[in-house]
C-alpha positions as CSV (number, residue, x, y, z in Angstrom):
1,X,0.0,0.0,0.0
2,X,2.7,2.3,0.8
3,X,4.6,3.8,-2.2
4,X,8.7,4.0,-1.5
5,X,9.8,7.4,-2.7
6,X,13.1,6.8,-1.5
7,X,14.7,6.3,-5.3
8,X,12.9,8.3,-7.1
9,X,13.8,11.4,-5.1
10,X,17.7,10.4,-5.6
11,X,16.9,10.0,-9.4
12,X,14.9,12.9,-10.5
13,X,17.0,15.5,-8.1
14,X,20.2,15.2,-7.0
15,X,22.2,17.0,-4.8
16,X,25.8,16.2,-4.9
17,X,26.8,18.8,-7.0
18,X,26.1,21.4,-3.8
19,X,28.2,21.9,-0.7
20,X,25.2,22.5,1.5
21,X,21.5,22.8,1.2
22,X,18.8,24.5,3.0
23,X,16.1,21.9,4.1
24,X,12.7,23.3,5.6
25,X,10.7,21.5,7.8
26,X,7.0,21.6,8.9
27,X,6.0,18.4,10.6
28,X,8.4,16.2,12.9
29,X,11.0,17.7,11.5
30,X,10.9,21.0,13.7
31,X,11.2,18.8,16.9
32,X,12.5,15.5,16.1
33,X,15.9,16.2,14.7
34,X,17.6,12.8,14.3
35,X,20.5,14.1,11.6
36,X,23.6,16.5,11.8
37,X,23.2,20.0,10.4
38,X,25.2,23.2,9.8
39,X,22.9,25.7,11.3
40,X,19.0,25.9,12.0
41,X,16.8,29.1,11.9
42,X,13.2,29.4,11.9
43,X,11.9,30.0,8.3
44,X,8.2,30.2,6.4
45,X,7.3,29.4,2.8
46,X,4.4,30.8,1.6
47,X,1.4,29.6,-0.6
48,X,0.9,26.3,1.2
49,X,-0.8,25.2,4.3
50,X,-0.3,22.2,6.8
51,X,-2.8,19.2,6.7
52,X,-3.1,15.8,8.2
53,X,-3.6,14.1,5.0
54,X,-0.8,12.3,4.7
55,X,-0.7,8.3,5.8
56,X,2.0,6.9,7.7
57,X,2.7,3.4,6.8
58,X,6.2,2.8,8.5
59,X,6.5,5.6,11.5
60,X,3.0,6.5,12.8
61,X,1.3,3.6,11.8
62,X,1.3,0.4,10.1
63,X,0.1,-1.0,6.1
64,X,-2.7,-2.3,7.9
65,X,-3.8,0.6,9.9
66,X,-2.0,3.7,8.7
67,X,-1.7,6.7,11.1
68,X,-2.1,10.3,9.5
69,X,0.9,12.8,9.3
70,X,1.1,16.9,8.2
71,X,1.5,17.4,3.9
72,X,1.2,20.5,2.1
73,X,-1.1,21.9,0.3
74,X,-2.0,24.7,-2.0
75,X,-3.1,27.5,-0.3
76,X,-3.1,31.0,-2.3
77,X,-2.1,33.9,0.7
78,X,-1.5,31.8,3.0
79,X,1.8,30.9,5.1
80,X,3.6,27.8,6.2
81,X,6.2,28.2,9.2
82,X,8.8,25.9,10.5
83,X,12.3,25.3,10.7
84,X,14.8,25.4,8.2
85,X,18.2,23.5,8.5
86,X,21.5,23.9,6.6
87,X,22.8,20.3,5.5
88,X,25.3,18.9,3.7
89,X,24.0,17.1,0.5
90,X,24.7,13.5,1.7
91,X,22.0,13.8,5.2
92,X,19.6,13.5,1.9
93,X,20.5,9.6,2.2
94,X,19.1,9.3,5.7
95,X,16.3,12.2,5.1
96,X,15.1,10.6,2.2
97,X,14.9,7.1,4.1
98,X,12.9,8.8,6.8
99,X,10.4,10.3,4.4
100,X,10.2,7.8,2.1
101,X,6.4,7.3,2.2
102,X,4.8,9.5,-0.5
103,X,7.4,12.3,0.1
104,X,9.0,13.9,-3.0
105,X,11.7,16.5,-2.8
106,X,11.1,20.0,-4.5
107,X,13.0,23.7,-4.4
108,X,11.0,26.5,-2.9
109,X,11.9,29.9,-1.6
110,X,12.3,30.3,2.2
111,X,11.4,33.3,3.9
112,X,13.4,33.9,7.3
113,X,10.9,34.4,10.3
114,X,11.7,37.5,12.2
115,X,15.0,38.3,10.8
116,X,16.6,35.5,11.9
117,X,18.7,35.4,8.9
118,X,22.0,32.7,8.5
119,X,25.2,32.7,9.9
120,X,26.9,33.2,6.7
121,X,27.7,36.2,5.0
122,X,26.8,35.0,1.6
123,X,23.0,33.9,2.7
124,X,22.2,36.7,4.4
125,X,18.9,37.9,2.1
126,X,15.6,37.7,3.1
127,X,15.0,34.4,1.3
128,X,17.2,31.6,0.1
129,X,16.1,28.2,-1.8
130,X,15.3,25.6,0.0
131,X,14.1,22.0,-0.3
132,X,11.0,20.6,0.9
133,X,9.2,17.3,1.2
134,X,5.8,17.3,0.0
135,X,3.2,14.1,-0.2
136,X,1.0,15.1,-3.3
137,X,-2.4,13.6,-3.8
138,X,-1.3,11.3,-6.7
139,X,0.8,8.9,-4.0
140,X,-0.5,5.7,-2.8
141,X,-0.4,6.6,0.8
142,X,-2.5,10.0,0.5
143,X,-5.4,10.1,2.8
144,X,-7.0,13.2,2.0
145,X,-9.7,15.3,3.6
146,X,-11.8,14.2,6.7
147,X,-13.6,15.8,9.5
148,X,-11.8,16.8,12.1
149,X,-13.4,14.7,14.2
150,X,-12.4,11.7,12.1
151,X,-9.0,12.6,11.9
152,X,-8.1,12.8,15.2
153,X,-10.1,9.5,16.0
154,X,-7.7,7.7,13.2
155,X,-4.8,9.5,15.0
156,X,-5.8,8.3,18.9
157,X,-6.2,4.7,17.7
158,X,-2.8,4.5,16.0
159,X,0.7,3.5,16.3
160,X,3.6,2.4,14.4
161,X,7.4,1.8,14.7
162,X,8.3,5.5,15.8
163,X,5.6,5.3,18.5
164,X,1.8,6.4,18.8
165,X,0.2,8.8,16.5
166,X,-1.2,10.8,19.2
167,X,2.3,11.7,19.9
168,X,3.0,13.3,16.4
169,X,0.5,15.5,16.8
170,X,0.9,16.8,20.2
171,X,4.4,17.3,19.8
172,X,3.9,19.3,17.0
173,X,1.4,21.4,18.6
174,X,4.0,22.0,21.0
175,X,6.9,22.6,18.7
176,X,4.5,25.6,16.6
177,X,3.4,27.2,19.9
178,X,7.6,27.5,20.5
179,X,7.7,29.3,17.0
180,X,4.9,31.4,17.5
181,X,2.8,30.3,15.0
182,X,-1.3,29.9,15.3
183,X,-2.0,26.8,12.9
184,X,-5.9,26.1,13.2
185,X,-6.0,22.6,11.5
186,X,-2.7,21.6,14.1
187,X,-4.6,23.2,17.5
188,X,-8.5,22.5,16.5
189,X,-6.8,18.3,15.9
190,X,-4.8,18.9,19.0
191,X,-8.0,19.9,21.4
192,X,-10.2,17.1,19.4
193,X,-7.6,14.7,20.3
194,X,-7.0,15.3,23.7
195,X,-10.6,15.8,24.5
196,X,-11.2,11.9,22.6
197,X,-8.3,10.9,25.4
198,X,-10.3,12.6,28.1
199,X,-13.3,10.7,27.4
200,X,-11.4,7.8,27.5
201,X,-10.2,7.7,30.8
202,X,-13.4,9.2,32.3
């Protein structure tokens, strides 16, 4: 059921030929930093939004009973903030391992959040290119639009090899309140979700 992007992304794009690319990050990868980086600031891209579209096959769930994880989608006007990290193009062999369910690689502009511009001299601008991963609706793993109700259900009842869903999403929630940054699909999930878990031990 789950479709391995891991190849693909290392054939249609690679990175070799750079000493060091900018790699933004909306989901776990603003807290859950498993890989070594050259410097991290907190960046936005803007026309996309965050959604729990997205199933996860091998971390927050299983084949069987997938979990739901954050995409992007189209979103004319709006903003997308997270964290932006400055690797060294062979990370992209671990990276790409890690989002290798429905995740394709593409070059977008960053914009720095509150002037927190790089370290370096020569990427000092307002904006930079960076790469993001983004799980389209044309991969087998999509899960598309739901009540909210529904989503959060399918992310309280599920768990994978990285641990429970529940735990993706609350984290998350945590790590945008950290940035400053009022997502309304991320907190309205979050309060569904913990209210489900209230009921549950009432």
């Amino acid at each position: 059921m789950s479709y391995d992007t891991m190849a693909l992304n290392q054939q249609r794009q690679p990175l070799d030929h750079l000493e060091s690319v900018w790699l933004f990050g909306y989901g776990s990868l603003i807290y859950k930093v498993d890989f070594p980086y050259l410097q991290a600031k907190p960046a936005y891209i803007t026309g996309w939004q965050r959604r729990f579209w997205q199933g996860s096959h091998d971390h927050r769930g299983t084949p069987e009973a997938p979990g739901r994880v954050v995409t992007l989608v189209e979103a004319a006007g709006k903003r997308c903030v997270g964290m932006a990290y400055q690797v060294t193009p062979d990370t992209f062999a671990h990276l790409d391992q890690r989002e290798k369910n429905g995740y394709l690689r593409f070059f977008t502009e960053l914009h720095w959040l509150n002037n927190a511009t790089p370290d370096s001299t020569a990427d000092s601008s307002a904006t930079t290119q960076g790469v993001v991963y983004i799980a389209n609706p044309d991969n087998a793993a999509y899960l598309g639009p739901a009540p909210e109700v529904v989503i959060a259900k399918q992310i309280a009842e599920s768990r994978g090899p990285s641990g429970p869903n529940s735990e993706y999403l609350l984290k998350l929630a945590q790590a945008l309140r950290q940035l400053n940054e009022q997502d309304e699909h991320v907190f309205k999930l979050e309060q569904v979700l913990l209210d489900l878990q209230q009921q549950a031990t009432a």
